[in-house]
Each structure stands twice: as C-alpha cells, then as structure tokens.
DRENDO-1510 file (C-alpha; in Angstrom, 1 decimal, always signed):
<recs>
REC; n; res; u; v; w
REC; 1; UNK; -49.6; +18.6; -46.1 .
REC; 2; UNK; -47.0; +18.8; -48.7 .
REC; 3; UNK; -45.0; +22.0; -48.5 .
REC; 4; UNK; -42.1; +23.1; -46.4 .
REC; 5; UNK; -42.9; +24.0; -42.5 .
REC; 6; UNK; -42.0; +27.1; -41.4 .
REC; 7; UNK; -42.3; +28.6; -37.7 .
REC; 8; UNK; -40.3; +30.7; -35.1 .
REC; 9; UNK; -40.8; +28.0; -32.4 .
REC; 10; UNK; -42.3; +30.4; -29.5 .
REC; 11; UNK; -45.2; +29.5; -27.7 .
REC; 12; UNK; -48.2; +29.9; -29.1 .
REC; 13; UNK; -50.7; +32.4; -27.4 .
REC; 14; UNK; -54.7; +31.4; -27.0 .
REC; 15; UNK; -55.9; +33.8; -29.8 .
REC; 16; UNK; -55.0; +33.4; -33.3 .
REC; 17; UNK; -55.3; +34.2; -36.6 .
REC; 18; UNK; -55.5; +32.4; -39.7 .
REC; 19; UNK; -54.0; +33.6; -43.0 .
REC; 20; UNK; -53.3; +32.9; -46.4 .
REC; 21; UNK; -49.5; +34.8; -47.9 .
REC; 22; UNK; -47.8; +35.7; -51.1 .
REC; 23; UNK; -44.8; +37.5; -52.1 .
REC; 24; UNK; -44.5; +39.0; -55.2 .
REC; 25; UNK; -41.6; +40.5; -57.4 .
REC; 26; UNK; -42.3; +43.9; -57.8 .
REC; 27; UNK; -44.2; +46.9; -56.3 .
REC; 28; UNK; -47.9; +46.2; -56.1 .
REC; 29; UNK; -48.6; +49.6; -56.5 .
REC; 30; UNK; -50.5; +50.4; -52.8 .
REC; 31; UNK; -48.9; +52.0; -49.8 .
REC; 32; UNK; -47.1; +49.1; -47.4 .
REC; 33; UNK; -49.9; +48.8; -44.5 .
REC; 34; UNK; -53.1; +47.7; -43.5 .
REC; 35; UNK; -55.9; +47.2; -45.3 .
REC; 36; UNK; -59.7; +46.4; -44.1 .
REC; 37; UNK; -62.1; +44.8; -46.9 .
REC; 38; UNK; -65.5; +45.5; -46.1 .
REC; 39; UNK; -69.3; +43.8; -47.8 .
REC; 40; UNK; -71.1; +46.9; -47.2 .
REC; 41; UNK; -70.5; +50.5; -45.1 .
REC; 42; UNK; -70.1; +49.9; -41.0 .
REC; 43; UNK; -69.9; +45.9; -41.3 .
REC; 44; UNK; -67.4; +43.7; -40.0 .
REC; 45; UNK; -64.4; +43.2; -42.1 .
REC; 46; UNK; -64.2; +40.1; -44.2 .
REC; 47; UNK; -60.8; +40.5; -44.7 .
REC; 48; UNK; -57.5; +42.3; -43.3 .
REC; 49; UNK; -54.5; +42.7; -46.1 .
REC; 50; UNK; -51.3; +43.9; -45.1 .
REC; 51; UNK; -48.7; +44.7; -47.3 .
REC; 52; UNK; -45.1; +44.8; -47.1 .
REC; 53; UNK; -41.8; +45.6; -48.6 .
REC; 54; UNK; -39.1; +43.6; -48.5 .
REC; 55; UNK; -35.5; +43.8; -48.8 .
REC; 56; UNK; -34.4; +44.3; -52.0 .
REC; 57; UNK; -33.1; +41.5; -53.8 .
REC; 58; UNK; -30.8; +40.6; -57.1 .
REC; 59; UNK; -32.9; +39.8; -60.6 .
REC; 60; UNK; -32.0; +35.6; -61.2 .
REC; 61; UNK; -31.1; +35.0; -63.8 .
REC; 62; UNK; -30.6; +31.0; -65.4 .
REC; 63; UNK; -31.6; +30.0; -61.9 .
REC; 64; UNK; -29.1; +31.8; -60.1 .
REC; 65; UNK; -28.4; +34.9; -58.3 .
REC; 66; UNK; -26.6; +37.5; -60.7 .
REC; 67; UNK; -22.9; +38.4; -58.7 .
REC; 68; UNK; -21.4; +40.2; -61.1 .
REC; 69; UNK; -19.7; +39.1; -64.6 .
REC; 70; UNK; -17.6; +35.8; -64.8 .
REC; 71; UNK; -14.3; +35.3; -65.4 .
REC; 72; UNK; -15.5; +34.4; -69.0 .
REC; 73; UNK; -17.2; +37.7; -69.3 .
REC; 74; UNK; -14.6; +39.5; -68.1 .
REC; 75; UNK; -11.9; +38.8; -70.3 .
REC; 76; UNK; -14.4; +38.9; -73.0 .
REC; 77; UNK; -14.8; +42.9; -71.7 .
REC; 78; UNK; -11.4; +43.5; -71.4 .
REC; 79; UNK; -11.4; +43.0; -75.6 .
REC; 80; UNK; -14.5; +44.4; -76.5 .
REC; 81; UNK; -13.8; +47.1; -74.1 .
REC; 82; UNK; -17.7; +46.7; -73.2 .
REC; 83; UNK; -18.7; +46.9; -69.5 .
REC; 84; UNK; -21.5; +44.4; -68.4 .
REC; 85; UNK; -24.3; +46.1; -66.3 .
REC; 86; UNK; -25.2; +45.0; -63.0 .
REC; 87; UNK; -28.7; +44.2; -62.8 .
REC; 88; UNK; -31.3; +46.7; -60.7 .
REC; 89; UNK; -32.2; +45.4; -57.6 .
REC; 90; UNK; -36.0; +44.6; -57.6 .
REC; 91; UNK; -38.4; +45.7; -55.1 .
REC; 92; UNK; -40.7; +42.7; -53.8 .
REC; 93; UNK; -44.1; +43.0; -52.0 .
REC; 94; UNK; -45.1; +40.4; -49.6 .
REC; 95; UNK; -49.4; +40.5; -49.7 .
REC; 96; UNK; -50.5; +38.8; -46.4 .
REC; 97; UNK; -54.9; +37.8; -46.8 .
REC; 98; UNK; -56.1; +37.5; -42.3 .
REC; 99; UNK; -59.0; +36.5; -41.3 .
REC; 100; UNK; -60.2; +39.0; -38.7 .
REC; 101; UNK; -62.1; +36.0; -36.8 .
REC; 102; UNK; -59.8; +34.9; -34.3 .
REC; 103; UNK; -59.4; +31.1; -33.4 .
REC; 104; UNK; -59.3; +30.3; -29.6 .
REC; 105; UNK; -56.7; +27.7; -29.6 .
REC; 106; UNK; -53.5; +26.3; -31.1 .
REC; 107; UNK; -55.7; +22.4; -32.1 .
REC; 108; UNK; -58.1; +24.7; -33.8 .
REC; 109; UNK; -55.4; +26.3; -36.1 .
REC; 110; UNK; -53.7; +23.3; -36.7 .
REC; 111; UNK; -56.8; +21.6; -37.8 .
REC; 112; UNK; -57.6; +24.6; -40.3 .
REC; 113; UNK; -54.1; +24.3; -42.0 .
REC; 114; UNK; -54.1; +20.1; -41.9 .
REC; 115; UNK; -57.6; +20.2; -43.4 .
REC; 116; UNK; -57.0; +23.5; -45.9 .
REC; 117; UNK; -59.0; +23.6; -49.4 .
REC; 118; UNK; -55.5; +24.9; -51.1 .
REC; 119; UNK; -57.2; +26.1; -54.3 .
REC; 120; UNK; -60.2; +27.6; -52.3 .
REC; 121; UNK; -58.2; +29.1; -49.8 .
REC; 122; UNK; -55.6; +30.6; -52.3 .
REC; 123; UNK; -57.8; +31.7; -54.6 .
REC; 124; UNK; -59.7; +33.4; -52.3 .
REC; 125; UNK; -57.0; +35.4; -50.9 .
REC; 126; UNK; -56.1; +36.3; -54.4 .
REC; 127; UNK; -59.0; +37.6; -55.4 .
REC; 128; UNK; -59.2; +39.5; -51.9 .
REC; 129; UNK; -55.7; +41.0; -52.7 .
REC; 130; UNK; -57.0; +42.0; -56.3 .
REC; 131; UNK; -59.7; +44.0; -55.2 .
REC; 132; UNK; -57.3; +46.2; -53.2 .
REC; 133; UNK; -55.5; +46.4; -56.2 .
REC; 134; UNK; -58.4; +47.4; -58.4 .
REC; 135; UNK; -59.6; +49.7; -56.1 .
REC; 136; UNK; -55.7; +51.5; -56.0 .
REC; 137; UNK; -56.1; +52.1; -59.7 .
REC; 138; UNK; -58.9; +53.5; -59.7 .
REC; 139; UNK; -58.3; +55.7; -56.9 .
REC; 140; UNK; -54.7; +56.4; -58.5 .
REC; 141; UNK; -55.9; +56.9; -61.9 .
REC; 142; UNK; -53.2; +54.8; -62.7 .
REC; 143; UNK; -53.6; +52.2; -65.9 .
REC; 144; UNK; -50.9; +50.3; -65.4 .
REC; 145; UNK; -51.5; +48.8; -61.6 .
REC; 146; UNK; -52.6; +45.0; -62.6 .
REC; 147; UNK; -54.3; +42.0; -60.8 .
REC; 148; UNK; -52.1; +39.2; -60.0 .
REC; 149; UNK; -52.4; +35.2; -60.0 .
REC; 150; UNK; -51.1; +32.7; -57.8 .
REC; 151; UNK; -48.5; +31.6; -60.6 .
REC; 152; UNK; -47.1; +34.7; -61.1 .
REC; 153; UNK; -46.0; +34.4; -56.3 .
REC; 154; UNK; -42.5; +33.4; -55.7 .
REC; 155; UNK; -44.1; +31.6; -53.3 .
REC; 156; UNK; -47.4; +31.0; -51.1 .
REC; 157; UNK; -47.7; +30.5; -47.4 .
REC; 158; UNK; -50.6; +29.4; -45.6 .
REC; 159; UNK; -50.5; +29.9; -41.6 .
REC; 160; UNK; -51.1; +31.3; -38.0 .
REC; 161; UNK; -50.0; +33.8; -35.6 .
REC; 162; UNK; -50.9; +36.4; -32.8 .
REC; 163; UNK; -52.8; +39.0; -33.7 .
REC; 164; UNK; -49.5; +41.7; -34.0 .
REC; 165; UNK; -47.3; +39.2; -35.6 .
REC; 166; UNK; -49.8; +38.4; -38.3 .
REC; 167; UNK; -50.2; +42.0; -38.9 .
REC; 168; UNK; -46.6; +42.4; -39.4 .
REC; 169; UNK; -46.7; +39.7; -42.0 .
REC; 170; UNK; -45.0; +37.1; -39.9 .
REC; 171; UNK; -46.1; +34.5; -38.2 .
REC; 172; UNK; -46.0; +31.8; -35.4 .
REC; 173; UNK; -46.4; +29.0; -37.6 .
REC; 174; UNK; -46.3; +28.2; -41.6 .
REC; 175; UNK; -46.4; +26.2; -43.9 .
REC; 176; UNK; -45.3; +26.4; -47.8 .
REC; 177; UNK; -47.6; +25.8; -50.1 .
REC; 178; UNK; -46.4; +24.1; -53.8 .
REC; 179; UNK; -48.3; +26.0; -56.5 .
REC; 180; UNK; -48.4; +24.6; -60.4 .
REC; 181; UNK; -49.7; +27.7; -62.1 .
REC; 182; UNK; -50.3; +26.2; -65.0 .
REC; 183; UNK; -53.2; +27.5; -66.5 .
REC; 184; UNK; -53.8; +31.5; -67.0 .
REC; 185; UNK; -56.1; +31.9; -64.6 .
REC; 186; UNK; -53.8; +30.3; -61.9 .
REC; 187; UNK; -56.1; +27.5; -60.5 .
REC; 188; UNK; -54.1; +24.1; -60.2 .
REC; 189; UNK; -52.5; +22.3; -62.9 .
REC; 190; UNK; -54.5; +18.9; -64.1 .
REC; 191; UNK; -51.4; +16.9; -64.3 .
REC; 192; UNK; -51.5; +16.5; -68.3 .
REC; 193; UNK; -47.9; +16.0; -69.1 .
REC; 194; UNK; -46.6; +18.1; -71.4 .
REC; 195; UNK; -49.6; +20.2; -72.1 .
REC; 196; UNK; -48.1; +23.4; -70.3 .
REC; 197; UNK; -44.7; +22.9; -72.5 .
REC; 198; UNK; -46.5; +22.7; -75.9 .
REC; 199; UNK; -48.7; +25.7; -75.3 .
REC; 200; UNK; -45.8; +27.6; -74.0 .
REC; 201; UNK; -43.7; +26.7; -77.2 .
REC; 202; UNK; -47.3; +28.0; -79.4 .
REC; 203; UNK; -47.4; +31.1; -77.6 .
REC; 204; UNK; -43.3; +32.0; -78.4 .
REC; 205; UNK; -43.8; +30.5; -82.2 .
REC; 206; UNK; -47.0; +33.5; -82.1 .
REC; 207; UNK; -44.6; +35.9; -80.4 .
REC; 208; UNK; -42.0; +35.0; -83.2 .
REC; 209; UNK; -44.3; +35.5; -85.9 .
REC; 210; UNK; -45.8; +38.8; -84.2 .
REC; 211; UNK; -42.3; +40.8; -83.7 .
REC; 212; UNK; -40.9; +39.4; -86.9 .
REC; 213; UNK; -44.1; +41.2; -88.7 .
REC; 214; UNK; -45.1; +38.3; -90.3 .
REC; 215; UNK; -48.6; +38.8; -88.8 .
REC; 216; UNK; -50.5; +40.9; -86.8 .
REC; 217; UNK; -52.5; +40.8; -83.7 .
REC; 218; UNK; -56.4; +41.3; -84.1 .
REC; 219; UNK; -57.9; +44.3; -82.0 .
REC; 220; UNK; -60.1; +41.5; -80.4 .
REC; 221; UNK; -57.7; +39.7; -79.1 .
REC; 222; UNK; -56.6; +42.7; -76.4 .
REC; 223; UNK; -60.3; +43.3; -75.4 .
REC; 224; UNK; -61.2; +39.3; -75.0 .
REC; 225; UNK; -58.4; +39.4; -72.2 .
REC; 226; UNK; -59.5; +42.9; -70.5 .
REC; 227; UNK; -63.0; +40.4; -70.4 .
REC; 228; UNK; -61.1; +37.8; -68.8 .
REC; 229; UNK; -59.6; +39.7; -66.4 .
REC; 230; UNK; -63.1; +41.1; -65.5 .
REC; 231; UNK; -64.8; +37.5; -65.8 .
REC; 232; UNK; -62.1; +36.2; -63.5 .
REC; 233; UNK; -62.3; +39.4; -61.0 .
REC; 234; UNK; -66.1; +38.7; -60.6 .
REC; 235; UNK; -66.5; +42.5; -62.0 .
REC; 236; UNK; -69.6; +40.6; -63.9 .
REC; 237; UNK; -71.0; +44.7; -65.2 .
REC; 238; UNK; -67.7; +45.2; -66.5 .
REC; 239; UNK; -67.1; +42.0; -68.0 .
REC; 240; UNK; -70.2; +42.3; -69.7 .
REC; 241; UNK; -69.3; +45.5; -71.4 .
REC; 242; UNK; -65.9; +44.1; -71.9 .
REC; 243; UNK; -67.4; +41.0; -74.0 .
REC; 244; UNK; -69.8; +42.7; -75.9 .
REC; 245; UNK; -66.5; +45.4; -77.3 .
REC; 246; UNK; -64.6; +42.0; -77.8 .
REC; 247; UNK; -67.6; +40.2; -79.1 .
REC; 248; UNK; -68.5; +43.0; -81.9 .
REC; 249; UNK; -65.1; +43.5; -82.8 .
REC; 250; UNK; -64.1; +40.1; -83.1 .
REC; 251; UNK; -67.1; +39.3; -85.3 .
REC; 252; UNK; -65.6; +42.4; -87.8 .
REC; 253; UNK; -62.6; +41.1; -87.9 .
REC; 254; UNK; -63.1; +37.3; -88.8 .
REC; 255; UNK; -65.7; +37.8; -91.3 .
REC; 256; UNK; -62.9; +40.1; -93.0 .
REC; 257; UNK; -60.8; +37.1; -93.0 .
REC; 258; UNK; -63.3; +35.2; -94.2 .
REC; 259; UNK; -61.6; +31.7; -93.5 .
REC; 260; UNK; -63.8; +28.8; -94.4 .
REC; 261; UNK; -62.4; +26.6; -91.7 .
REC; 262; UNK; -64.1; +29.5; -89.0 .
REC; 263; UNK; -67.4; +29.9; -90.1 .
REC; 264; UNK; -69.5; +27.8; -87.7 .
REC; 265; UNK; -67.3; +29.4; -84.8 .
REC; 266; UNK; -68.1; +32.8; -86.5 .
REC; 267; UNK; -71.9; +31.7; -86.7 .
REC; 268; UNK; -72.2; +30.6; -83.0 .
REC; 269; UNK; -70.5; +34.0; -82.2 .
REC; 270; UNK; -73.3; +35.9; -84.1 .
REC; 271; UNK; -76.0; +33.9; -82.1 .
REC; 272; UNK; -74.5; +34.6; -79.1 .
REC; 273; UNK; -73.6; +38.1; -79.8 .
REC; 274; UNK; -77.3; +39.1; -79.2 .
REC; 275; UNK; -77.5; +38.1; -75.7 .
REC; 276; UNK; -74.2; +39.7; -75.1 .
REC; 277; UNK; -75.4; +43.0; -76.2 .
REC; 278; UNK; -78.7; +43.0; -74.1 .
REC; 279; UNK; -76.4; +41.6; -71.2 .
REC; 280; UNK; -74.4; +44.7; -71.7 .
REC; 281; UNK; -77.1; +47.1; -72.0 .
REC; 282; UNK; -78.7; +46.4; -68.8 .
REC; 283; UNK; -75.6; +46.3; -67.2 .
REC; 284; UNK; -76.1; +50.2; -67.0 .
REC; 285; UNK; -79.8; +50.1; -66.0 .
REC; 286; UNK; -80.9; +49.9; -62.2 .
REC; 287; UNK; -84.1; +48.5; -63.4 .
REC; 288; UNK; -83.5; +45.1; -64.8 .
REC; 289; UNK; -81.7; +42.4; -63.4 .
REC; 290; UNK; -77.6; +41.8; -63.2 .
REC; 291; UNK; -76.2; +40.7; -66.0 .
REC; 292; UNK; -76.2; +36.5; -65.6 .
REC; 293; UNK; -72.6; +35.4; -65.4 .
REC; 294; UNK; -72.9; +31.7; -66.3 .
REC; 295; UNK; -74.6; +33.0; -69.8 .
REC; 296; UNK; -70.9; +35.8; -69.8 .
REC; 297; UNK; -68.5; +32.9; -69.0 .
REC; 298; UNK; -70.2; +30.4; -71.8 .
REC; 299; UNK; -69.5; +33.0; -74.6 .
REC; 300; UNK; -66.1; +34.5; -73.3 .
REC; 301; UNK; -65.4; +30.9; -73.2 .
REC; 302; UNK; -66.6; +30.1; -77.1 .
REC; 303; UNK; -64.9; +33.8; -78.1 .
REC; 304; UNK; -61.8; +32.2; -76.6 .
REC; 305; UNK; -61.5; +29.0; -78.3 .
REC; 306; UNK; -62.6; +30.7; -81.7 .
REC; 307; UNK; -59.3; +33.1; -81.3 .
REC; 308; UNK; -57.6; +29.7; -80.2 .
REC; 309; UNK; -58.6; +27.9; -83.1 .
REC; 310; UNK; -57.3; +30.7; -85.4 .
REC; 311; UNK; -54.1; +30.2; -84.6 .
REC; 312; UNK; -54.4; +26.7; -84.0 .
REC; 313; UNK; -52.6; +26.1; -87.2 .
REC; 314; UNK; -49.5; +28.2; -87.3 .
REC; 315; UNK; -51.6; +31.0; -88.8 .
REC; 316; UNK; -50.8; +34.6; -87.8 .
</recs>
C-alpha cells in the first residue's frame, strides 16, 4: 500500500482494533474524549470516536513554518518603523474512527490494512466523525460548528492497536494514507490533468468579480450548498427541505435574469421542482414514505450544473 509506515515497534498483543485517523487544523468544536455512535437506544456501538488535542503548532505559510521576520523584513521594519506580527498558534484536533469489534490476531489486521477499500474506509469514518459533529451543533446551538472532508485532513492514517492505545489515538501500527481531495465532496481525484487547476483559477476569477462588486451572488447559490451538505451527510429529510428552499428560489431568480442561453435548464428545473416539493412535504409527515434520495441527488445534481453553467462564461 502506498503511504508512509508508521509504528512504535512493540509487540503486538492478541486483541486488536482497527481504525481509520485524521488530524485536522483547528478546534472541531466537541470536548477531547470518547465518543460511542449508536443505530438505535441499548445497541452495540458501530463506532468509537475519540478526539484529541494536539500540541499547538505555527500557521505555514509558502510551505514553510513561519519563525519570525527575515532579515529582509527586518530592515524593511526598521524604516517603516512597522512591526511584523507573529502568527497565532493554531489549535489541531486529531479525530480517531475504531471499530469496537476487536480482531484476534496480528495476520488478521494486517490483512484488513493490505486489503483496505481507501475511499470506502475513509469516507466512512468521515461521515462517522460528521455525525458527532452535527450532533455537537445542535446540542450547542452553535451555527458555526461545520462537517469536514477528507481534503480539508493534514493527513489520514489508517491502522491498529490495543484496545487503550487506540483509545488514546495512538497506535501499534500505521500506515499513511495519500489523499487527492480533489473534488468538493472529498472522494478521490479521477486523474484529469489539470481539471482541479482550471476550476480553482474559475472559482478565484468568481471571487474577484464578487469582492470587486462587479456582481453579486444569487440567494440560491447559499442554500444549494446547505443541500449539499445535507445530500452528502445522508440527512435525506433535511436535504429535502434544503432543495425545495434552493429549488424555489433559484427558479425566482433566473427567470429574473431571463438569459436565453438558460431556459431549457430553467425549464427542467420547473419540471423537477414539483417532485421536490411533494418530496419536501412528506418529509414532515409520519405517514408517507421517506423522501427517495436517488430522485433528491438527480435534481441537486441538475440545480448544480444550472448554477455552474451560469457562470460558465465569465458572467457574474
């Protein structure tokens, strides 16, 4: 397996635990300890998070750690009489995903790690970790707590250990896993060079245009990514709610543009709107079934590439 090998070369004891770990660069928001993820009330857990602080570290900055000004930067102080900050020291959480179901040997673990679905296994863990997170936001009442992707990890680990040093967030034995993040809902990159680079360089051209006033952002814009988010967190209620705000709005907002080169997108829009909104409506009603989530993800997907296609030109 690709990936740096990591391990604190003791032996290895009979029962251990598999595990999937990320590290972050900031405060996650929950309490540093241990977490048990239940299906349903008095089950077994499915999964066991533990987080951690670490030691704080310096912000990079260019690729490299900031020490303090150069020699450049000094004398350049010295005339302007301007003193260059020292950046804060960020906080980093290290998320660690268990599973509670032991392994009884060493071969066993190694053969889970050799064998490991990266994208399955990551994924997983992510979306494990994100429920915790949800869950903290909502018992914080606090807005600003978010969900996190693989890309946004200074790194992933997948591993074993004994049952106290996994717990800990450590480990017997490790191994780094490589992570593209390429697209935005962190799965793997599919290798198409240069496609990252060029939607990065649309998205700061947008950014340009956005803080230099030259346009504006549409109202639909911010609620077709609070759908995402929901979509992507398997919060299918939610999402449908989400959509049918960012479908309605979005269908206001084009038709006031009234561009020519958007009115088929707008007109599948308004044919899916319908199912949307009954979608949404019995989202909130015990009585009829759960909202279907391939129908959701096939018209967030078509919103999306009508807001995509907006700006596909340069257009604000």
């Amino acid at each position: 397996m690709a990936g740096r090998e990591e391990g604190y070369g003791a032996p290895v004891p009979e029962h251990l635990f598999v595990f999937i770990q990320m590290e972050f660069p900031w405060d996650l928001g929950p309490a540093a300890g241990r977490y048990l993820m239940r299906a349903e009330r008095d089950a077994e857990p499915e999964r066991v998070i533990v987080l951690g602080r670490l030691r704080a570290g310096r912000v990079q900055i260019g690729g490299a750690a900031a020490r303090g000004p150069s020699l450049a930067s000094r004398l350049a102080s010295r005339r302007t009489r301007a003193a260059t900050p020292e950046p804060a020291p960020v906080s980093t959480t290290r998320a660690t995903v268990i599973d509670p179901v032991s392994v009884s040997a060493e071969h066993q673990a190694r053969a889970w790690l050799e064998g490991l679905d990266r994208e399955r296994e990551v994924l997983g863990a992510t979306a494990a970790l994100n429920r915790v997170l949800y869950y903290h936001r909502i018992a914080s009442a606090d807005p600003y707590v978010r969900e996190v992707t693989p890309a946004r990890a200074l790194l992933i680990r997948a591993g074993w250990g004994e049952g106290e040093q996994v717990a800990e967030g450590a480990w017997a034995h490790a191994h780094e896993l490589p992570w593209s993040g390429g697209s935005s809902d962190g799965a793997l990159s599919a290798g198409v060079p240069g496609r990252h680079r060029s939607a990065a360089l649309r998205s700061q051209e947008r950014l340009a245009t956005l803080l230099g006033a030259r346009g504006g952002a549409l109202v639909c814009e911010e609620l077709t990514l609070r759908a995402r988010v929901d979509m992507d967190q398997d919060r299918v209620a939610h999402a449908a709610m989400s959509l049918e705000l960012a479908m309605r709005t979005a269908l206001a907002e084009l038709r006031a543009e009234n561009r020519q080169e958007l009115a088929i997108r707008v007109a599948e829009l308004e044919q899916l709107h319908a199912g949307v909104e009954a979608q949404a409506a019995g989202a909130l009603d015990a009585s009829q079934a759960a909202p279907a989530r391939e129908d959701l993800e096939h018209a967030l997907g078509r919103l999306e590439a009508a807001l995509r296609a907006r700006t596909a030109s340069g257009l604000p």
